[in-house]
C-alpha positions in Angstrom: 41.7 170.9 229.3 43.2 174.4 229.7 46.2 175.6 228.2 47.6 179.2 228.7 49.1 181.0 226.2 52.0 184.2 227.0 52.9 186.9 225.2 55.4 185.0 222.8 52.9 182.2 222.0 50.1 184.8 220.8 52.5 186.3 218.8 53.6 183.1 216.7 49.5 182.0 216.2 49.5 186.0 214.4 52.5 184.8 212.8 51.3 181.7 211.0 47.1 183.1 210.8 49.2 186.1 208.9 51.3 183.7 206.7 48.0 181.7 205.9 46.8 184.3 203.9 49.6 184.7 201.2 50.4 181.8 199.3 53.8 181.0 200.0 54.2 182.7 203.1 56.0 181.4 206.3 55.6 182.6 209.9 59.0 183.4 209.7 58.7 186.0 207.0 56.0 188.3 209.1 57.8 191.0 211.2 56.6 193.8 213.5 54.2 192.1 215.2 52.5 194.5 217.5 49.7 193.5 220.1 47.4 196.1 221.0 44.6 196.8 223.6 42.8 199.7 224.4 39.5 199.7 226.5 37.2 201.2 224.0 38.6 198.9 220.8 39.7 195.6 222.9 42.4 193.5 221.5 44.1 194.2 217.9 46.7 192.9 216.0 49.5 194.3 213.4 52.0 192.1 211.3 53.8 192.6 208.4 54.3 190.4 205.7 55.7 191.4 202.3 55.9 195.1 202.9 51.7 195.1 203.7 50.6 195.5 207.3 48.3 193.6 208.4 45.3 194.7 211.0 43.7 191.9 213.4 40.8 192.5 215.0 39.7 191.0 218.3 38.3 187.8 216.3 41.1 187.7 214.3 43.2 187.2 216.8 40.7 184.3 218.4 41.2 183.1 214.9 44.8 182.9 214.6 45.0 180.9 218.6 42.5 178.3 217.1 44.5 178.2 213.5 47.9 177.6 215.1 46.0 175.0 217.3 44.8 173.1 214.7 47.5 173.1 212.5 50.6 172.5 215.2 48.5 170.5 217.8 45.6 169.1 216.0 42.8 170.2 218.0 39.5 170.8 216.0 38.7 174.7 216.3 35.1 174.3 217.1 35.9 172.4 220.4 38.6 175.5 221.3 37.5 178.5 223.3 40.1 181.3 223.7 39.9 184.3 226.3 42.6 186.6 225.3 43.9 188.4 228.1 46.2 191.8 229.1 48.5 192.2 232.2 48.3 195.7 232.9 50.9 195.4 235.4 53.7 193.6 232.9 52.0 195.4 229.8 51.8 191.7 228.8 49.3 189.8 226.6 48.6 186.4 226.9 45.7 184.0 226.3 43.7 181.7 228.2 42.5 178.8 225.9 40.0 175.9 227.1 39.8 173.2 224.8 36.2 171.5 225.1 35.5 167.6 224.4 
């Protein structure tokens, strides 16, 4: 199966992978979520949650797509493979997720 993630959806997995790490926190509480890619990097994350920022690298962010995954459509992570994936031409980031049997 292959599911495509845009922009929006990326940024709610960061949401609730950023949550995840304080107890009590809600996706809804992280603001300033900020996707980033440059060449020599790849893909990063930033969110913040209770005044403290949080960086994401690349596997972070592959992560967070298989946390929200498992936890909103209970897919098993180790059956998920994610290609994140930037759209020069929208400035858009998205994600192209194949989920294995």
């Amino acid at each position: 199966m292959k599911l495509l993630f845009d922009n929006q959806d990326v940024t709610d997995a960061i949401c609730v992978y950023i949550a995840d790490q304080y107890e009590g926190g809600i996706p809804e509480m992280v603001d300033d979520v900020r996707l980033c890619y440059t060449p020599s990097i790849g893909f990063t994350a930033i969110g913040e949650i209770y005044g403290e920022y949080n960086n994401l690298t690349e596997q972070d962010m592959i992560d967070a797509i298989s946390t929200y995954l498992q936890i909103h459509h209970c897919f098993i992570p180790d059956c998920i493979l994610v290609n994140l994936q930037y759209h020069s031409e929208i400035q858009g980031f998205g994600a192209e997720i194949i989920i294995e049997r």
